[in-house]
C-alpha positions, 0 to 999 in steps of 0.5 A: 500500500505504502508503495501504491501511494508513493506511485500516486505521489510521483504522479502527482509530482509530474503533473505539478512539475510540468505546471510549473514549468509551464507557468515558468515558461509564460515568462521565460520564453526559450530557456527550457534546460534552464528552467528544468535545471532550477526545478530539478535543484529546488526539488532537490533541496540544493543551490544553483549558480546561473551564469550567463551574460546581462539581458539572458533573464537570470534574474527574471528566471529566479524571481518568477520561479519564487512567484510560482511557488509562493515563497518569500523571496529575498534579493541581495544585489552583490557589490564591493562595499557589502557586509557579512552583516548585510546579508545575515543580519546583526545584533544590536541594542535595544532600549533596555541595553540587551543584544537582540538580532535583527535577521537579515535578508537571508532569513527567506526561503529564497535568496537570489544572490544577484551578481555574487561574483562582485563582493570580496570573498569575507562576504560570500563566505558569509553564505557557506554556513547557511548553504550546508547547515540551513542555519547562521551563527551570530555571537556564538548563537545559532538560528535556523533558516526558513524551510525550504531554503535556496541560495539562486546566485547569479554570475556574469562571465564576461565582465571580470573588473572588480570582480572576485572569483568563488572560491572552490568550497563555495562552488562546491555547496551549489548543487548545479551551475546553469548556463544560459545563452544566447536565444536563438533568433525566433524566440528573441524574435518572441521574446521582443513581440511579447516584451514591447507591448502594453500587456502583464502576464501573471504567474499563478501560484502552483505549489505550496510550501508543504509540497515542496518539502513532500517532494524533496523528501519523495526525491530522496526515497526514489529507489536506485539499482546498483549499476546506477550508483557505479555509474556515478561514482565511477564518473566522479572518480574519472574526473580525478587525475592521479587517482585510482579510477581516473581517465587518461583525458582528466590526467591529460588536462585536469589539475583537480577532480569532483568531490563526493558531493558530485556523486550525491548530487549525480544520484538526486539530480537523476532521480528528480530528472526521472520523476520529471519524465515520468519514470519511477527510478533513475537509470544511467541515461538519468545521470548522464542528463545532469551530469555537465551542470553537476560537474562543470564547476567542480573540476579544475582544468590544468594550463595543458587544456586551458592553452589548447581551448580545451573547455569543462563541457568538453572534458566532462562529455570525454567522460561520459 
């Protein structure tokens, strides 16, 4: 019985997953991967970086997701002079001379990190903690975060003055990076049609809070066979030159590999993927889907591939 119902539950998951995708797409027009991307890192309860030049929508994208599935949404625009403090929040005194904090912006279900790659690094590390442990220390206290929560951070690749790069712990912590490009000519042919009129579109609300956390938790309970989980960590163990299990192409042009959390993420972002076409366990073909947004900001090329325009997408489908 108990499994007739989770056959019920993944069913239901389906439906509401292409709702959302759909009232996403009302929107956002000509970005499917990257909106199956970001539904497949909420239902999985992970974090994800979108890269992509300005004018792609990644910050529209993120902001009409929140929309959809009615949660509170916060946005920090990233800059310079931005404090630890700014983000999580600070303590002060009140009236009576006591310490009482005042929660910052991070205190949402949602967080669009917007251009994160332009605060210093003592900034962005003010992240990591609520990243891994959904909580944030202030004066030796802990507070917990809102459930569901999910840093959506943005990143512009071309322009790079006053800049600082990610360290690779925090890259580490976002479950995918999400590449966006360039619309092809008919959808920006729409997309100009659709955005120089007098018209408002609204995005109707799809799921509610406690759905999201039932999904997460039918995600994880999704079955996996053996060859799968090999699969998977047979591929992360590719990306690792020197090591054992490591591929001839990674020793060639790789300086370091994926961690463990690829393998993690590999295995929940396949099964997400798998309910999300209506298959009730994952398969290799499943791992293979996600694979590129999984590992390409977890693997370091060397200045051999770097010199011989060899770029991670590359690498990563030399080893699938």
């Amino acid at each position: 019985m108990k499994y007739k119902n989770e056959i019920e539950i993944a069913d239901i998951f389906l439906e509401k997953s292409n709702r959302l995708s759909e009232e996403v797409s009302k929107i956002i027009i000509g970005q499917e991967e990257a909106v199956r991307l970001l539904i497949i890192s909420i239902f999985c309860g992970g974090h994800s970086l979108l890269v992509g030049v300005p004018g792609l929508a990644k910050t529209l994208l993120i902001n009409t997701l929140a929309k959809a599935l009615n949660l509170d949404f916060s946005r920090i625009q990233f800059t310079p002079d931005l404090m630890p403090s700014d983000i999580i929040g600070s303590e002060v005194l009140d009236r009576d001379r006591n310490f009482k904090f005042i929660k910052g912006p991070i205190f949402s279900n949602v967080l669009l990190a917007d251009e994160i790659n332009r605060t210093p690094p003592k900034t962005q590390s003010a992240l990591l903690e609520s990243m891994q442990e959904y909580a944030v220390t202030i004066g030796g206290t802990q507070h917990k975060l809102n459930h569901p929560f999910f840093v959506l951070a943005t990143q512009n690749p071309i322009e790079q003055e006053g800049t600082y790069p990610l360290p690779e712990a925090q890259l580490d912590r976002f479950m995918l990076m999400i590449k966006l490009d360039y619309p092809d000519y008919k959808t920006e042919l729409e997309v100009t049609k659709n955005t120089t009129i007098n018209s408002q579109i609204v995005v109707k609300n799809v799921i509610i809070k406690e759905e999201i956390l039932g999904f997460q938790n039918l995600v994880r309970s999704v079955p996996v066979v053996d060859n799968v989980f090999e699969y998977a960590v047979s591929l992360v163990h590719k990306t690792r030159p020197g090591k054992p299990g490591s591929s001839t192409y990674a020793n060639d042009y790789l300086e370091w590999g994926a961690g463990p959390r690829a393998s993690q993420f590999l295995i929940l972002g396949a099964k997400c993927y798998a309910l999300m076409t209506g298959k009730y366990s994952p398969d290799i073909e499943d791992v293979k889907a996600v694979a590129v947004s999984v590992l390409r900001h977890r693997i370091v090329r060397n200045f051999k591939a770097e010199a011989a325009g060899i770029s991670e997408i590359q690498i990563i489908q030399d080893l699938l």
